[in-house]
N, CA, C and O of each residue as an XYZ file, in Angstrom:
688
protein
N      18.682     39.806    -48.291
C      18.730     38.566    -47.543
C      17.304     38.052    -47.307
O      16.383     38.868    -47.271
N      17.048     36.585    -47.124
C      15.655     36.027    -46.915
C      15.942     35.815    -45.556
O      17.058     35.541    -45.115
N      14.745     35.970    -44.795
C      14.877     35.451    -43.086
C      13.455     33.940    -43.619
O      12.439     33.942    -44.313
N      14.321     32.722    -42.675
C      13.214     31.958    -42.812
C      12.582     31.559    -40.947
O      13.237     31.450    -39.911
N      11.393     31.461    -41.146
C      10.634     32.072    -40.144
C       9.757     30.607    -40.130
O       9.190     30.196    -41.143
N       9.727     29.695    -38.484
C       8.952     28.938    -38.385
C       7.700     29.710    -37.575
O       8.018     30.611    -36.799
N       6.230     29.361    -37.750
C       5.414     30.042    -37.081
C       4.567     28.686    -36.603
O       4.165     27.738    -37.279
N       4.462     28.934    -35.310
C       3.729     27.550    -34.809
C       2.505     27.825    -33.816
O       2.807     28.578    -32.890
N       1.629     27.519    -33.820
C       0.424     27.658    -33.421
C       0.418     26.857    -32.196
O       0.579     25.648    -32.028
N       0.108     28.185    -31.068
C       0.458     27.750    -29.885
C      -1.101     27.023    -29.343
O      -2.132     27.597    -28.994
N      -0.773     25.477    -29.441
C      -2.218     24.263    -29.542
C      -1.945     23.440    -28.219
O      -0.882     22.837    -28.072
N      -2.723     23.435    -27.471
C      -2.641     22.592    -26.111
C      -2.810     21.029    -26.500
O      -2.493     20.155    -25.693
N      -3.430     20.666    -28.033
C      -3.219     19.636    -28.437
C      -1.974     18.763    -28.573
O      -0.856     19.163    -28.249
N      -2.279     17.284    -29.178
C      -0.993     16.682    -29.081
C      -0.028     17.004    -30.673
O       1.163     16.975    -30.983
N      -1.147     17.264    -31.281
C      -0.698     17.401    -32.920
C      -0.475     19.076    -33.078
O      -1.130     20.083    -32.808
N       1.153     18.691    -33.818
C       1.608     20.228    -33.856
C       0.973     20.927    -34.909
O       0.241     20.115    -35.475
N       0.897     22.019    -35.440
C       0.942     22.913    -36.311
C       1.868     23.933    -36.661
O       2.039     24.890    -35.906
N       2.308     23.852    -37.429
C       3.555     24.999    -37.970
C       3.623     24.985    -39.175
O       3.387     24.015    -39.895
N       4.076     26.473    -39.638
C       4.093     26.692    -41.230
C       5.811     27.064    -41.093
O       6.338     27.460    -40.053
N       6.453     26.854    -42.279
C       8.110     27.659    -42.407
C       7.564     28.118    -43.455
O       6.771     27.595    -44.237
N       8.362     29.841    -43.412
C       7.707     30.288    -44.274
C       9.130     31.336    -44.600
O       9.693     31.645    -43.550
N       9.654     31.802    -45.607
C      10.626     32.813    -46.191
C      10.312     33.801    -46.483
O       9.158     33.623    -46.872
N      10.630     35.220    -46.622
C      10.525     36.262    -46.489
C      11.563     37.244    -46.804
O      12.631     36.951    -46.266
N      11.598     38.379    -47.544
C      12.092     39.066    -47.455
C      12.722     40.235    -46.510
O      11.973     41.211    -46.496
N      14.189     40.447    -45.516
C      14.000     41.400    -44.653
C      13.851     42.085    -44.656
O      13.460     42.631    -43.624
N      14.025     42.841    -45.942
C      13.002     44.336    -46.006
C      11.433     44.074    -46.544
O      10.984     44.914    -47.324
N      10.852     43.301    -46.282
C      10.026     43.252    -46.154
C       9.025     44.148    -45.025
O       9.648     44.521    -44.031
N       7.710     44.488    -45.064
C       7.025     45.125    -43.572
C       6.312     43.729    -42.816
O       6.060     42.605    -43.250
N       6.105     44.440    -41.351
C       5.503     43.507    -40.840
C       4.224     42.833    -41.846
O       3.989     41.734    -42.348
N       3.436     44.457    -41.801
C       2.002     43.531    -42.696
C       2.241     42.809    -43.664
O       1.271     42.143    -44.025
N       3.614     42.607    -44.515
C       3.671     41.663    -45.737
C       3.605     40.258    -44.900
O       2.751     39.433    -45.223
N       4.856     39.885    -43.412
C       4.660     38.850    -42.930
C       3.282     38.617    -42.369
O       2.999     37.420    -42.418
N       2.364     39.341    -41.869
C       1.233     39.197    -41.208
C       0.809     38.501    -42.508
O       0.872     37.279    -42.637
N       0.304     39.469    -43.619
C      -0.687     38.258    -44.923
C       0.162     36.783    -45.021
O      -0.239     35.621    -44.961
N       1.453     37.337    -45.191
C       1.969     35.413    -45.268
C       1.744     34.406    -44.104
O       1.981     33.199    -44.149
N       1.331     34.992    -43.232
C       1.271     33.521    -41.877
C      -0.289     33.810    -42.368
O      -0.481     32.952    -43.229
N      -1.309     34.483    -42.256
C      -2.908     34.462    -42.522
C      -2.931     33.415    -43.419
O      -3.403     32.303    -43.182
N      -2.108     33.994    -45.077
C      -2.231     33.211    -46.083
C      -2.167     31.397    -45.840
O      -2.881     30.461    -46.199
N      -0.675     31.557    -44.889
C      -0.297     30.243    -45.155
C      -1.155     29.189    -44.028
O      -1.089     27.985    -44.277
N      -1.733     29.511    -43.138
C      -2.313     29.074    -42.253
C      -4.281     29.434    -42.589
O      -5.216     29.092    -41.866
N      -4.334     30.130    -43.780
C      -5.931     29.389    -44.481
C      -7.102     30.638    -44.315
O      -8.170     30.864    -44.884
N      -6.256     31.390    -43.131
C      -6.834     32.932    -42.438
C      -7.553     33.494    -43.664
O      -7.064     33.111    -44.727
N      -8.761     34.439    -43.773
C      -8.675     35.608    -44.698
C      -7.616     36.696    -44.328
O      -6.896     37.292    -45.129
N      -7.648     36.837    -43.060
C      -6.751     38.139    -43.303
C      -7.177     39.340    -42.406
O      -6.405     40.050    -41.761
N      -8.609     39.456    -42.475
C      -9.372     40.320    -42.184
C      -9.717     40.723    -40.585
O     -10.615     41.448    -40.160
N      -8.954     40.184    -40.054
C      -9.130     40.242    -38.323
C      -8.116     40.831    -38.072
O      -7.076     40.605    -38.691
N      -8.245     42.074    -36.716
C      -7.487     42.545    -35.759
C      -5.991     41.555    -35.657
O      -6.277     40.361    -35.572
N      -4.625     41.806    -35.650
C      -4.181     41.332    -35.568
C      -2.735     42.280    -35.121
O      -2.639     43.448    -35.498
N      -1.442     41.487    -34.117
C      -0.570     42.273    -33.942
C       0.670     41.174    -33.693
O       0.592     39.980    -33.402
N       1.629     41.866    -33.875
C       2.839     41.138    -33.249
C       3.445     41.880    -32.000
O       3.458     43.106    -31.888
N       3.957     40.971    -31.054
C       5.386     41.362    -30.186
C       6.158     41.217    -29.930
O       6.348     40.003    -29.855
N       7.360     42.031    -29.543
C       8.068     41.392    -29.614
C       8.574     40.555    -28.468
O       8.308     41.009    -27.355
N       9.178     39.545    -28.505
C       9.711     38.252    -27.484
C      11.018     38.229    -27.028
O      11.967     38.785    -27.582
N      11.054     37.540    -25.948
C      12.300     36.813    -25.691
C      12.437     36.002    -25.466
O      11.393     35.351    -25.454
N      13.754     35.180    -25.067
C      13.755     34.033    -24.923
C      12.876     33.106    -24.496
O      12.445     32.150    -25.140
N      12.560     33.497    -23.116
C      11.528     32.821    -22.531
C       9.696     32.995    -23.080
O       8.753     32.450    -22.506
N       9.601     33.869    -24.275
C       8.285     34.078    -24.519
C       7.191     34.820    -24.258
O       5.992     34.773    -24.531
N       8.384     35.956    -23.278
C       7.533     37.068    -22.406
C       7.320     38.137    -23.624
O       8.126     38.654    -24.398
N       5.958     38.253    -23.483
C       5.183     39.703    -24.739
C       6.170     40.956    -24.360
O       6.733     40.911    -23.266
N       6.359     41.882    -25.080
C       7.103     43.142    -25.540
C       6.590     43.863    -26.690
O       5.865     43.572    -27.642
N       7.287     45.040    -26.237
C       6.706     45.630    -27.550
C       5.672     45.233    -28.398
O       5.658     44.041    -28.705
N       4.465     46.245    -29.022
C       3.406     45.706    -29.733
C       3.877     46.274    -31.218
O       4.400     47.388    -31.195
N       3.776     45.774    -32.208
C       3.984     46.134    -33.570
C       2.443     45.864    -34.071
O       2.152     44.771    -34.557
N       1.400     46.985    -33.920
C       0.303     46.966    -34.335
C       0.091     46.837    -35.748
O       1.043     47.015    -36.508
N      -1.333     46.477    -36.296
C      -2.172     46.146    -37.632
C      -2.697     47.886    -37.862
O      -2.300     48.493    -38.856
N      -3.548     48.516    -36.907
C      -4.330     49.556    -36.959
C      -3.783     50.708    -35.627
O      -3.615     50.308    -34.475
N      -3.660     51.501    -35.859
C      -3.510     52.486    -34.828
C      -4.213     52.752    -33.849
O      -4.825     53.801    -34.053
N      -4.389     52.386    -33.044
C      -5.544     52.295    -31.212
C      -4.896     52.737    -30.770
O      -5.540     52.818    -29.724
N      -3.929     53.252    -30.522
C      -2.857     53.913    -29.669
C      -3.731     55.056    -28.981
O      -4.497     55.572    -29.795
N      -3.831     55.670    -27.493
C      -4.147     57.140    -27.174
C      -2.849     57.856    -27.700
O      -1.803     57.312    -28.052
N      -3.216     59.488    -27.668
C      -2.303     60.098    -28.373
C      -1.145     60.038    -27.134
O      -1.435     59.657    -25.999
N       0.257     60.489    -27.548
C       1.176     60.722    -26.935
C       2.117     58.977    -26.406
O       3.159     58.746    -25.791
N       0.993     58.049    -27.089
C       1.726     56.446    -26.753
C       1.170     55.678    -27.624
O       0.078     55.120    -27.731
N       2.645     55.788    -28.565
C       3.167     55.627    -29.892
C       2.881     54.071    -29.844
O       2.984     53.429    -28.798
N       2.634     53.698    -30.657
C       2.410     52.603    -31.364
C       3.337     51.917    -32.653
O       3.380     52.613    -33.668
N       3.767     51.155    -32.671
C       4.491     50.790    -34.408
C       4.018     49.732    -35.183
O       4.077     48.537    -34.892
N       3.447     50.340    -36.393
C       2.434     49.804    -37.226
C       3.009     48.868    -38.357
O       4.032     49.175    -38.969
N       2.349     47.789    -38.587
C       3.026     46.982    -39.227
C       3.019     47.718    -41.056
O       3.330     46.965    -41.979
N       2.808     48.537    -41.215
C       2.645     48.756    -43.056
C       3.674     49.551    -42.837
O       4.162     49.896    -43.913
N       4.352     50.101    -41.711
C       5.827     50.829    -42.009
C       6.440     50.629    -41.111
O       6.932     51.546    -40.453
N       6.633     49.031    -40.740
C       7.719     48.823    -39.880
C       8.771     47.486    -41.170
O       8.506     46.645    -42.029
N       9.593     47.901    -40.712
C      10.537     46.727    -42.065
C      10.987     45.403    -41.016
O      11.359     45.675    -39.874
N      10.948     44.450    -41.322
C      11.171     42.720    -40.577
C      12.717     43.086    -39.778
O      12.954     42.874    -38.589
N      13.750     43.743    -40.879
C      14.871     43.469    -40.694
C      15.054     44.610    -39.266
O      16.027     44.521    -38.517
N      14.072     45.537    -39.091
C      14.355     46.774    -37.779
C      14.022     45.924    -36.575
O      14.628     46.346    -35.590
N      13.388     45.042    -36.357
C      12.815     44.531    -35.569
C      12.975     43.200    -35.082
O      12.601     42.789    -33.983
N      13.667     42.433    -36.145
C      14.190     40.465    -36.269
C      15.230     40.541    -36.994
O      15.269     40.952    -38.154
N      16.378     40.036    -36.159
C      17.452     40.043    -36.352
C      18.467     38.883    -35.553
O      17.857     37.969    -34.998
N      19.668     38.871    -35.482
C      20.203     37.238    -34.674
C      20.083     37.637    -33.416
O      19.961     36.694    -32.634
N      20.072     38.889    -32.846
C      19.983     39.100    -31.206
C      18.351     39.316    -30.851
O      18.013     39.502    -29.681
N      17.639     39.289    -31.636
C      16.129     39.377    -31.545
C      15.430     38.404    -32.328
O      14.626     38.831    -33.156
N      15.573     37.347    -32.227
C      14.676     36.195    -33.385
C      13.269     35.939    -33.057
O      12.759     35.147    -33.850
N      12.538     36.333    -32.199
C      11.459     35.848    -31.629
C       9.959     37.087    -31.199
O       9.855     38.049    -30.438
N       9.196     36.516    -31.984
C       7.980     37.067    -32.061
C       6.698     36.518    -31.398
O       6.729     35.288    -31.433
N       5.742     36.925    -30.889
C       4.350     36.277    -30.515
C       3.172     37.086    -31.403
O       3.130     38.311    -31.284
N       2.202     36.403    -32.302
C       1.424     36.733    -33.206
C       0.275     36.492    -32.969
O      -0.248     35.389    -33.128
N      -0.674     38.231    -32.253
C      -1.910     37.304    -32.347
C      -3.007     37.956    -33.115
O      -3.212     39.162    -33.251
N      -3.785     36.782    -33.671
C      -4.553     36.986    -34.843
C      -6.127     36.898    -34.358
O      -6.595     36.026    -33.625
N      -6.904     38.124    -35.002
C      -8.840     37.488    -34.828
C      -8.750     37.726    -32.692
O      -8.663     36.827    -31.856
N      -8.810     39.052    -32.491
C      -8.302     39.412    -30.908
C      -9.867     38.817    -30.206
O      -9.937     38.695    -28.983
N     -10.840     38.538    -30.919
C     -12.121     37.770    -30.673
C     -12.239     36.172    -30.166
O     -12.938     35.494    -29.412
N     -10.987     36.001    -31.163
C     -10.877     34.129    -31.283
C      -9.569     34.126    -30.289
O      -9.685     33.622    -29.171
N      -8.297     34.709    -30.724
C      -7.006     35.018    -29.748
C      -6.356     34.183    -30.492
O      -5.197     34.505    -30.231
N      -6.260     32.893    -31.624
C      -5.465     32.946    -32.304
C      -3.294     33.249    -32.077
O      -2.505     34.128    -32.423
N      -3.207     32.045    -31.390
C      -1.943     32.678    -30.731
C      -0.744     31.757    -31.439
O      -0.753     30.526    -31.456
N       0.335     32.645    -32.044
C       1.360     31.916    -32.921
C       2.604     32.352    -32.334
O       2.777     33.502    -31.931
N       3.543     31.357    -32.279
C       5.203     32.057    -31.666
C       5.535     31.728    -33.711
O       5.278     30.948    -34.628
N       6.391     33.226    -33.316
C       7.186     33.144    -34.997
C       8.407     33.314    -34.296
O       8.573     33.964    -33.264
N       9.505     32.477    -35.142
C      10.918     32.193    -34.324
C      11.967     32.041    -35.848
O      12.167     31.074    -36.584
N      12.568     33.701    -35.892
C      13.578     33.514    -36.872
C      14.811     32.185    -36.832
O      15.688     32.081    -35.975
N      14.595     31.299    -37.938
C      15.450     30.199    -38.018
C      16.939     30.820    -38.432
O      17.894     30.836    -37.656
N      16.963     31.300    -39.724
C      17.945     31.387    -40.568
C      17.778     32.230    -41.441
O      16.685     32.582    -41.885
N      19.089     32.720    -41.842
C      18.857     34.104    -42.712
C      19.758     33.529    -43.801
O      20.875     33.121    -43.483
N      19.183     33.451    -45.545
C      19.726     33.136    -46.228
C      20.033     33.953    -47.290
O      19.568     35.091    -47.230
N      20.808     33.612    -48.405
C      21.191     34.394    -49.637
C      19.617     33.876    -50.683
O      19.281     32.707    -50.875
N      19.026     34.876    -51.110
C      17.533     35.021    -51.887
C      18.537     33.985    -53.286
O      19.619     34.104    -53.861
N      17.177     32.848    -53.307
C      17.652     32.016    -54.120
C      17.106     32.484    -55.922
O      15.922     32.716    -56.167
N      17.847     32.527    -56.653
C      17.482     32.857    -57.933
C      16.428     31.816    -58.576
O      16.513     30.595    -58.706
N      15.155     32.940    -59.018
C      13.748     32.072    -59.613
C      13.273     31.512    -58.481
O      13.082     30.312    -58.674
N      12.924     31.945    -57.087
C      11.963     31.756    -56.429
C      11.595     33.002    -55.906
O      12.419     33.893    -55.703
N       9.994     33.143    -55.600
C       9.335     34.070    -55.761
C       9.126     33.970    -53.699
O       8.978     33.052    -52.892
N       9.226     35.366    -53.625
C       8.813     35.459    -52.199
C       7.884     36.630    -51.763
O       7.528     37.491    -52.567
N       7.589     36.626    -50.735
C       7.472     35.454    -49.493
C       7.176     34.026    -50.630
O       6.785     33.976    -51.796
N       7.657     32.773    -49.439
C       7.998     31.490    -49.864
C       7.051     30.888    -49.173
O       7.308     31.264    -48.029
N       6.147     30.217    -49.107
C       5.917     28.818    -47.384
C       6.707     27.608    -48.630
O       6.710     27.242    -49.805
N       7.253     27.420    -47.393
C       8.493     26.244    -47.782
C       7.791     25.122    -47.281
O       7.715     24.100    -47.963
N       7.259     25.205    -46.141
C       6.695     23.857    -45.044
C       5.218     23.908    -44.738
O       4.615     24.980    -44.791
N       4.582     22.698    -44.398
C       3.299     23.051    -43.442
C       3.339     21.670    -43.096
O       3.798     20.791    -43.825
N       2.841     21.498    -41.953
C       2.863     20.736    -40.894
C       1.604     20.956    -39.992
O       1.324     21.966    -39.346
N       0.896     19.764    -40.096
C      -0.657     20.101    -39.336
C      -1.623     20.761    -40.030
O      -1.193     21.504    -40.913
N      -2.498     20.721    -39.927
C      -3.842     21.257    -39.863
C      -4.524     21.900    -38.558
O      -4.851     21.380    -37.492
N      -4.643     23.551    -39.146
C      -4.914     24.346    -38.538
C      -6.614     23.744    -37.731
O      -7.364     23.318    -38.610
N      -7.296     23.667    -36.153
C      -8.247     23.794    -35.939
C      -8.874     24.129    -36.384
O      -8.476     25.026    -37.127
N     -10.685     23.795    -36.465
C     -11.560     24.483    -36.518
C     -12.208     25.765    -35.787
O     -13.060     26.488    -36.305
N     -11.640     25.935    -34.443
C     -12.023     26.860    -33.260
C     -10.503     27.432    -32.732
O      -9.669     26.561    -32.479
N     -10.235     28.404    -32.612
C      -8.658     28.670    -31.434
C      -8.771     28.006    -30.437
O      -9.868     27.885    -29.892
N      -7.423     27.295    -29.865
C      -7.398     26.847    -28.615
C      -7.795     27.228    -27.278
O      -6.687     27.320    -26.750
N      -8.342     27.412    -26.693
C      -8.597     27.933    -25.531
C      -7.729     28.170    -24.874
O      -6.689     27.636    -25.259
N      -7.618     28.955    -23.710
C      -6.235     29.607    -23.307
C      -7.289     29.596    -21.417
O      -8.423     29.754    -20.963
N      -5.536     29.219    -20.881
C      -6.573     29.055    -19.200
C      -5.107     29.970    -18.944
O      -3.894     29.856    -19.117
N      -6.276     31.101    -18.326
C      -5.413     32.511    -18.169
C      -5.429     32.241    -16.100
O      -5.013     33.064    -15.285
N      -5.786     31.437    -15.914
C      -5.716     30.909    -14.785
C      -4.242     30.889    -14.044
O      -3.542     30.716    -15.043
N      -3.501     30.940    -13.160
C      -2.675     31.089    -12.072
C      -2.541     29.536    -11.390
O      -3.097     29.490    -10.292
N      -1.966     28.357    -11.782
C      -1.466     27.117    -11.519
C      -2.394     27.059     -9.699
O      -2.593     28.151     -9.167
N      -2.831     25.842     -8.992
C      -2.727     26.435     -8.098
C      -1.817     25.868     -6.547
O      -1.090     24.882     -6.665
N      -1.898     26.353     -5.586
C      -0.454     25.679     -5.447
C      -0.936     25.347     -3.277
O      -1.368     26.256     -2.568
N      -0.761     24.363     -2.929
C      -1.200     23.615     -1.745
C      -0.925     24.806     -0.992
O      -1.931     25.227     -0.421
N       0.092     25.469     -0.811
C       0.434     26.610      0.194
C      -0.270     27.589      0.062
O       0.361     28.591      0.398
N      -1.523     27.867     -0.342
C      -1.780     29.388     -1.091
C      -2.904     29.427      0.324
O      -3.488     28.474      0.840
N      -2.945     30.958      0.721
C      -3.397     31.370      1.342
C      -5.258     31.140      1.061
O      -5.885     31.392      0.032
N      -5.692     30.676      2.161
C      -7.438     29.995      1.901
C      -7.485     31.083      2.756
O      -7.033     31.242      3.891
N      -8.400     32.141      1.668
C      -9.027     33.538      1.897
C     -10.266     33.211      2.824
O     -11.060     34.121      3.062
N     -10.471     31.903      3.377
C     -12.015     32.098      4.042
C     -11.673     30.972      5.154
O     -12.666     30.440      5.650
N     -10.199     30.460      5.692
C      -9.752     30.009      6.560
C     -10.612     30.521      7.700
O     -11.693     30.005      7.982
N     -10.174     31.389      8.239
C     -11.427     32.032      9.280
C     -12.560     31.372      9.992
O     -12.749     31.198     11.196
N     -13.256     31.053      8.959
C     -14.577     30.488      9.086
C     -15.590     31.556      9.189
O     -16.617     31.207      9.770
N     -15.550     32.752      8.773
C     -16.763     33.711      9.062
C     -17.372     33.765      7.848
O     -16.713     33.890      6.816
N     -18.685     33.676      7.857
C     -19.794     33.737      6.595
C     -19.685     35.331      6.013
O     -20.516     36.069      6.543
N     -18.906     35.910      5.130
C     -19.154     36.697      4.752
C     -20.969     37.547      4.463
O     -21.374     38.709      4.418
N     -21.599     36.175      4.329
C     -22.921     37.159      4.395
C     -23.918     37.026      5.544
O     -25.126     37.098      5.318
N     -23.444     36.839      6.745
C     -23.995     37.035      8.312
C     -23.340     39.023      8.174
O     -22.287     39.360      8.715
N     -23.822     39.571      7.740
C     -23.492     41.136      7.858
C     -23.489     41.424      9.812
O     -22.757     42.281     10.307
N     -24.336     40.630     10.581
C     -24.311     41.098     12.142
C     -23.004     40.911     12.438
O     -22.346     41.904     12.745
N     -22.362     39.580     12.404
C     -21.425     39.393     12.851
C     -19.416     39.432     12.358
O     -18.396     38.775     12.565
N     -19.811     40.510     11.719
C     -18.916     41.186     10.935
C     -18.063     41.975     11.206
O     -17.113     42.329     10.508
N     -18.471     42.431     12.665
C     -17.566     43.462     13.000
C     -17.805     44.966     12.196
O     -16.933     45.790     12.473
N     -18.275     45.176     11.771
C     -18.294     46.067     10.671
C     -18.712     47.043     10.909
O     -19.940     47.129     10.892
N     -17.612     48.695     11.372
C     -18.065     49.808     11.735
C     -18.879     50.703     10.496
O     -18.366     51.102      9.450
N     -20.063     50.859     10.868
C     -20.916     51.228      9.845
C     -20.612     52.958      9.724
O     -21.037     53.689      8.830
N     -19.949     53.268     10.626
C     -19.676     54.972     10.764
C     -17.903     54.928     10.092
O     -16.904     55.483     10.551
N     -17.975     54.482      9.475
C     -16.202     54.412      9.506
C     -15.445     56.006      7.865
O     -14.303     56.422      7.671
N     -16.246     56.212      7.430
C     -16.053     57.831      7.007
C     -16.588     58.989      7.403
O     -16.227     60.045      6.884
């Protein structure tokens, strides 16, 4: 069976980017990893991992490039993990990130699983849409902020008046 796989480049811009791209399900992760690099212009050559997702887009499971794991917390490596163990109709959804320097951040979202069409060669990119940046998007790892939030210096005491601090200097 082919799984076809949109991968979209998560861009705070207004202009999308996405590749569709086909695949074999026994395929390994690292075959899909070179096909989104490939199809999106990448060498290839950067740190890179998948996880797995859910609905809402929350990271899971890491399906690593290289083994960093400490011993005793296992890791699953993409050159012997197969597409079909891992993406499937109750699991369609992946987060891909590429170049852990740049952060490079892609949602891959199984579309459709088809019958392998005779005389086409796969992996496929079927689609592309956009032009990949020159730089990764920047990412504001920041916490929204919100009128009710507790103002840590309400008080009014100058943290650096040390006299008037209260501050038992014998306190161990």
């Amino acid at each position: 069976m082919i799984y076809r796989f949109r991968v979209i480049l998560d861009n705070d811009t207004e202009d999308d980017v996405f590749r569709d791209i086909e695949i074999r399900e026994s395929d390994t992760m690292e075959d899909l990893h070179n096909t989104i690099t490939q199809s999106f212009g990448f060498n290839g050559m950067e740190m890179a991992s998948f996880y797995m997702s859910d609905e809402q887009w929350n990271q899971g499971e890491e399906i690593a490039m290289m083994d960093m794991s400490e011993a005793g917390n296992e890791v699953k490596m993409m050159s012997t993990t197969i597409i079909k163990d891992m993406v499937h109709e109750a699991s369609t959804r992946l987060i891909y990130l590429y170049d852990f320097m740049n952060m490079w951040t892609f949602y891959v979202e199984l579309g459709e699983i088809v019958e392998e069409a005779e005389g086409t060669d796969y992996p496929n990119l079927m689609y592309v849409h956009g032009q990949i940046p020159d730089e990764a998007p920047e990412k504001n790892f920041e916490a929204e902020e919100d009128e009710d939030d507790y103002d840590e210096f309400e008080d009014d005491l100058d943290p650096n008046d040390y006299d008037n601090l209260n501050f038992d200097e014998n306190w161990n």
